[in-house]
N, C-alpha and C positions, 0 to 999 in steps of 0.2 A: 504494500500500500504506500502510494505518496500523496502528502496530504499539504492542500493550498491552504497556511492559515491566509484570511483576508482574501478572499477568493474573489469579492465580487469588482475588485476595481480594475483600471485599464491595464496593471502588470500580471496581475493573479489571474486575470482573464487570458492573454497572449501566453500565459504560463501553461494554463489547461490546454490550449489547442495544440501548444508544443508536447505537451507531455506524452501525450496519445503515440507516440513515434518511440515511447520505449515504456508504455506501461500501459494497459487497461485499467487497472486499480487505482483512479482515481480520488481522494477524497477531499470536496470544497468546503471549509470551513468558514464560519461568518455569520453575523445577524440575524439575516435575509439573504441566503445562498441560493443560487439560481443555477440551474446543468449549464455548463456549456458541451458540453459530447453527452452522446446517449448516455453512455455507460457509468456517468459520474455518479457517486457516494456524496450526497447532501447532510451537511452535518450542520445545526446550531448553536453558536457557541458566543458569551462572552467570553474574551480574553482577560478581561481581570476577574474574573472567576476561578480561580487555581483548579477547581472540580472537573468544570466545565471544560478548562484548558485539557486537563489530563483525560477525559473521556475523546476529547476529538483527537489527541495524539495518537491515544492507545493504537496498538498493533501495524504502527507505523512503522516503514524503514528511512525516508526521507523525510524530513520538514521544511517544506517551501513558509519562513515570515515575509509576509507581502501587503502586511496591515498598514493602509492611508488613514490615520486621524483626523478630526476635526482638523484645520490651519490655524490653531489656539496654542498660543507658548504655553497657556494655563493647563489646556485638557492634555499637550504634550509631557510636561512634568507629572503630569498626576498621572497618568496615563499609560506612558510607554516604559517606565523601570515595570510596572506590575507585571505586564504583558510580557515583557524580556525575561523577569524572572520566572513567571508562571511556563513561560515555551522551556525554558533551561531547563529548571528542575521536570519537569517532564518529558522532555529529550535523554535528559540523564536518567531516569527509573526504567523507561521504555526501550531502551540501548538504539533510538533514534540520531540519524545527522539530520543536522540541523544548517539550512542556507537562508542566511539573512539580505534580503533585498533591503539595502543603505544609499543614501544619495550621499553628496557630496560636503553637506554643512560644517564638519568639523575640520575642514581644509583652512593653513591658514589664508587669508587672504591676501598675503603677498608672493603666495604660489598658486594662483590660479591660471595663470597662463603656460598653459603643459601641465597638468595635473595626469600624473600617474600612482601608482597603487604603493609609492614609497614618500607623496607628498606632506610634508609633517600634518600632524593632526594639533592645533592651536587653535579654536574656533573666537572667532567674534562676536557671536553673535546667541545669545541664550538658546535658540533655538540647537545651532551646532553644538551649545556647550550641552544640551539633553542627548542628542546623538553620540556625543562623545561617549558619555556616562555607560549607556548601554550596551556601545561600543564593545566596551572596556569589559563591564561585565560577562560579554561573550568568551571576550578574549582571555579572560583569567581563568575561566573552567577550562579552555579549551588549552590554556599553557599546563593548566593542570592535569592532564590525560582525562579528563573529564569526560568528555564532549567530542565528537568528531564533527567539526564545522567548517563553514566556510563565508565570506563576507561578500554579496558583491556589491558592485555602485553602478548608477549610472549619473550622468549628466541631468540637466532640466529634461523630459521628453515630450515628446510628441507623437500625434499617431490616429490610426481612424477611428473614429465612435469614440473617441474620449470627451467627457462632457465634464466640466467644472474642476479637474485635477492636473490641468494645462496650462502652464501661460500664455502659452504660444497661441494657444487656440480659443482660448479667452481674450488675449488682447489683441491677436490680428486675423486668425481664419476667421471668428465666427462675426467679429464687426463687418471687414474687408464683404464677408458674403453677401450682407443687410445692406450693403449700400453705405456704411457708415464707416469714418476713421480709424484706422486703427491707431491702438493706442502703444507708446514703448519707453520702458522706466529707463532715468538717469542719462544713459545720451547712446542716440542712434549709431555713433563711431567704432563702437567696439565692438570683439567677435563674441560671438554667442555660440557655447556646442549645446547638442540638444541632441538625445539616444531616442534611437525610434522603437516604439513600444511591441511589432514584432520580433526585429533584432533581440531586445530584451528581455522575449518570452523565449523565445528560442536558445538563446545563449544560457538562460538560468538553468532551462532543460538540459543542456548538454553537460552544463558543470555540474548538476547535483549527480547526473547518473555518469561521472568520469572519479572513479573511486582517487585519482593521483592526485584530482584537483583540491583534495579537500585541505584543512588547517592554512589556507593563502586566500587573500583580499585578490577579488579580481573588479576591473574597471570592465564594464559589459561596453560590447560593439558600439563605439561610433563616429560616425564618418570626419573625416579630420580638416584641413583648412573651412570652420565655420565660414558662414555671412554675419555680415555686421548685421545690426539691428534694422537699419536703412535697407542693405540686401534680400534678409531677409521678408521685410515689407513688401520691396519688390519683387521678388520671386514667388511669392503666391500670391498679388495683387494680378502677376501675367496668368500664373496657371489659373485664375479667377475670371479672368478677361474683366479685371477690373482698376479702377485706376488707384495708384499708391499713395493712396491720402492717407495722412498720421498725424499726430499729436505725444508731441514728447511731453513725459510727467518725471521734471527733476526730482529730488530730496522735497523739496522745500513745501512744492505742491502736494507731495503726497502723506505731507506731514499734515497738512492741512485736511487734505483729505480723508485722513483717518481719526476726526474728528468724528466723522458722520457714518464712516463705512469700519468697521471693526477688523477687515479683510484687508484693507489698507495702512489700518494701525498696525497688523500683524506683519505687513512687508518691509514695511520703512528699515529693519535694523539688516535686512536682507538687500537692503539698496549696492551694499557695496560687490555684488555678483553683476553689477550693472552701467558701472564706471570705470571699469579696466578690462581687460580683453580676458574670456571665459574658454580654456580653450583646455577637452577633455580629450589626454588619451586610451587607446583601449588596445597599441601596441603588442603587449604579453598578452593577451588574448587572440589578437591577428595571431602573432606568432606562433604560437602552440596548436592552434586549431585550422590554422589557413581558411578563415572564414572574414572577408571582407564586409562592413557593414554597409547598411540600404544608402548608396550616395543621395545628398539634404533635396535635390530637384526630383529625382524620384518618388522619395517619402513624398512629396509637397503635392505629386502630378497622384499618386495612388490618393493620400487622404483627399484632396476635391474631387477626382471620380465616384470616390467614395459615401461621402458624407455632403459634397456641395455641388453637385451635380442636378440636372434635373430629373425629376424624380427620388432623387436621395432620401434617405430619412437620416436626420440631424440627431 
């Protein structure tokens, strides 16, 4: 059995249609778990429930964490140690591996431009300093012979059917579609990487079932010279056959703005992924596996066929 905790968002999703290519025994873990493949094990579960946790691991050999929280530093503190301790100690009783799907937060911020899987971990930002914490705690059982684990990361991503866990497609597909601006934090100049959400179902798949990969942080697939923010705009303003209207929201405006928007107040200390050029690599992964990620005009031509097409459903 391999079991998706947090099954039902855009990673855990791409994770199920990959996984089918080396297992039937699926199990989607979550809330409100929904099949993606016939064959799927629908399991409900809070994760800060320790009971709960340990009933959806049970008779596991793999554990896909691929839980998206609320975008709350608050519900993340309270939150995500529970959830990391409760998957451990239950990983550890069950003699389960354990792969943690991790973004990038706890990077410092003065190595963001070429980030790879040896980039120090300093965070600035409380959000990254919660990532770190659990980080850590993976890593201490798993220095411990605890645990047989593995870490991966991607970049911000992107991708088809993703609805509200995007920025990309929050602030430029789904405007740019409507006829309206898009919108782009702290200044258009700089490069943005951004992992596409099948590359990242499919890679997490291949790492959990590659027994050598495991006790090593890997940076999942993706494609390497970004576009600036500005590029970016324009290259799916063309795949849209529309035109590249924007509005830039420095520091200052979205300081202001999260007066009123709570969603806003929760980005401002993440401003600084948006002032210096953001640029992920995923090299030791190329390397090892000879698997090239979706180049960024592809992703951008599949998700508008996809989703902003006529006829599409958004």
């Amino acid at each position: 059995m391999q079991t998706i905790l947090g099954s039902g968002g855009a990673i855990g999703t791409e994770l199920a249609k990959a996984l089918v290519n080396y297992t039937t025994n699926i199990r989607l873990v979550s809330r409100h778990p929904e099949k993606v493949n016939e064959t799927d094990e629908l399991f409900e579960a809070d994760l800060e429930d320790p009971q709960a946790t340990d009933k959806a691991i049970k008779n596991s050999e793999i554990v896909y964490l691929c839980v998206g929280l609320p975008y709350s530093l608050q519900t993340w503190k309270k939150s995500w140690p529970r959830i990391m301790s409760n998957v451990i100690t239950s990983c550890i009783k069950h003699n389960c591996k354990l792969v943690f799907f991790d973004n990038m937060y706890m990077y410092d911020k003065d190595h963001l431009n070429g980030m790879t899987e040896e980039t120090p971990v300093n965070p600035c930002s409380q959000k990254g300093k919660v990532r770190a914490e659990i980080e850590q705690m993976l890593k201490d059982k798993a220095n411990d012979g605890l645990i047989t684990a593995m870490i991966v990361r991607s970049a911000d991503f992107y991708g088809p059917s993703i609805k509200g866990s995007s920025i990309l497609t929050e602030t430029v597909f789904k405007p740019l579609s409507e006829g309206k601006k898009a919108n782009w934090m702290g200044s258009t100049k700089y490069r943005h990487s951004f992992t596409y959400t099948p590359d990242a179902g499919k890679a997490t798949a291949l790492l959990g079932n590659t027994p050598d990969a495991y006790n090593e942080i890997w940076h999942l697939p993706t494609a390497p010279n970004p576009f600036t923010g500005k590029e970016w705009i324009e290259k799916i303003a063309r795949a849209m056959d529309k035109k590249p209207r924007y509005m830039v929201a420095p520091k200052f405006v979205i300081r202001v703005m999260g007066i009123f928007n709570p969603l806003m107040e929760e980005m401002l200390e993440m401003m600084y992924q948006y002032d210096r050029d953001y640029v992920f690599s995923s090299k030791k992964f190329e390397d090892r596996f000879h698997i090239k990620p979706t180049p960024y005009e592809q992703g951008i031509k599949e998700i508008v066929e996809k989703d902003y097409s006529i006829g599409a459903m958004v």
